[in-house]
C-alpha positions, 0 to 999 in steps of 0.5 A, spaced: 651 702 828 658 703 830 663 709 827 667 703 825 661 701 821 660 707 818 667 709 815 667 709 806 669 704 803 671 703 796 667 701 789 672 694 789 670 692 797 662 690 795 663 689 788 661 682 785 666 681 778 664 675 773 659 671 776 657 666 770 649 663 769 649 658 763 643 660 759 638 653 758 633 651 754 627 653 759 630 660 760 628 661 753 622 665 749 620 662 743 624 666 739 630 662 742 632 668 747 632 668 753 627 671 758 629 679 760 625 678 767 630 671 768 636 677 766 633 682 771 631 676 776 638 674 777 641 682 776 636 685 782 639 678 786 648 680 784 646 687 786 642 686 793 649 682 794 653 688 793 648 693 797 649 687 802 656 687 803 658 695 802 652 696 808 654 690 812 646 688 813 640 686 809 638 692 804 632 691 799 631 694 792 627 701 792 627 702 786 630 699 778 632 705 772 635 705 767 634 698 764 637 698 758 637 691 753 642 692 748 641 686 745 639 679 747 642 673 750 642 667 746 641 658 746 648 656 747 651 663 751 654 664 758 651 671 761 657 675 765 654 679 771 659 685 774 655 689 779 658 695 783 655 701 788 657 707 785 655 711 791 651 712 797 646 718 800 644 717 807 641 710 808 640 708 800 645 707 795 646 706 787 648 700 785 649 699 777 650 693 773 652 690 767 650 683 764 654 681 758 654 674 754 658 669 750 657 663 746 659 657 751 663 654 745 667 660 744 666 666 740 667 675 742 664 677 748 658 682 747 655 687 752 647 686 753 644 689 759 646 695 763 641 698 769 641 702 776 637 699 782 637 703 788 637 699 795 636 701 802 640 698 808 634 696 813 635 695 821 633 690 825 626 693 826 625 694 819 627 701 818 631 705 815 639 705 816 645 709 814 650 706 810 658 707 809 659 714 803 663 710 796 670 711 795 671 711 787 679 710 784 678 709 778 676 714 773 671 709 771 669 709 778 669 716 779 665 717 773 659 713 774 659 715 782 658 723 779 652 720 774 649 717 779 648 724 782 644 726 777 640 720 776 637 720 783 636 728 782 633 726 776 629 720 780 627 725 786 625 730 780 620 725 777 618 723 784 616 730 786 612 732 779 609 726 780 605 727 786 603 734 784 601 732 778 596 727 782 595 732 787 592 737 782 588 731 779 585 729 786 589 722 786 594 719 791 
């Protein structure tokens, strides 16, 4: 990959901002909400856009943390998807979503979903990839970009506790 290729680039460049999915009858329970996995479906599809975008190639999901549904999505509403990288390390990248909903005849916004998936940018072989640092400039931005440090030390904790604990236990 060029150097070109490699320089940082903003939050705003790979953002996707207010794509829309109108909720139908089949996307709904039977309590007449919709489906959390047809929200995290179409959440894991905005965000793979944006890994796409900032790594400039194929990325795929490696990890979802964080999956927060604050309150459901109803018969009638409209889901508002806004997707960002909030920053990148080596070859993977943290991206955070935020889905939110609105009643098609009107009515407040309200927010429903938050998460953090984690990509990584392959290469023609399948391999692993560098990708461009994050430039956040926003206080928002700058903000979510230091979270997303302490969420992959976090990550990386957990993985490695894990591993001892199944290696005491006599399981891979």
């Amino acid at each position: 990959m060029s150097e070109a290729a490699l320089a940082a680039r903003t939050v705003g460049y790979s953002s996707v901002r207010e794509q829309v999915y109108m909720v139908f009858p089949n996307d709904l329970n039977s309590n007449d909400t919709v489906f959390g996995g047809l929200i995290m479906a179409l959440m894991d599809r905005y965000a793979a856009v944006c890994a796409d975008r900032h790594a400039g190639g194929v990325c795929v999901t490696v990890a979802v943390d964080a999956v927060h549904f604050v309150a459901p999505a109803r018969k009638g509403d409209v889901l508002i998807f806004n997707a960002s990288v909030n920053r990148a390390w080596g070859s993977s990248m943290e991206v955070g979503v935020k889905v939110d909903a609105v009643n098609a005849a009107g009515g407040d916004r309200r927010h429903i979903l938050s998460a953090y998936l984690t990509f990584v940018a392959m290469d023609g072989a399948g391999k692993p990839r560098k990708v461009a640092a994050v430039i956040p400039e926003s206080s928002a931005e700058k903000h979510r970009y230091e979270e997303a440090q302490f969420r992959r030390e976090a990550r990386l904790r957990n993985a490695e506790e894990l591993k001892n604990i199944r290696a005491v236990s006599g399981r891979n």
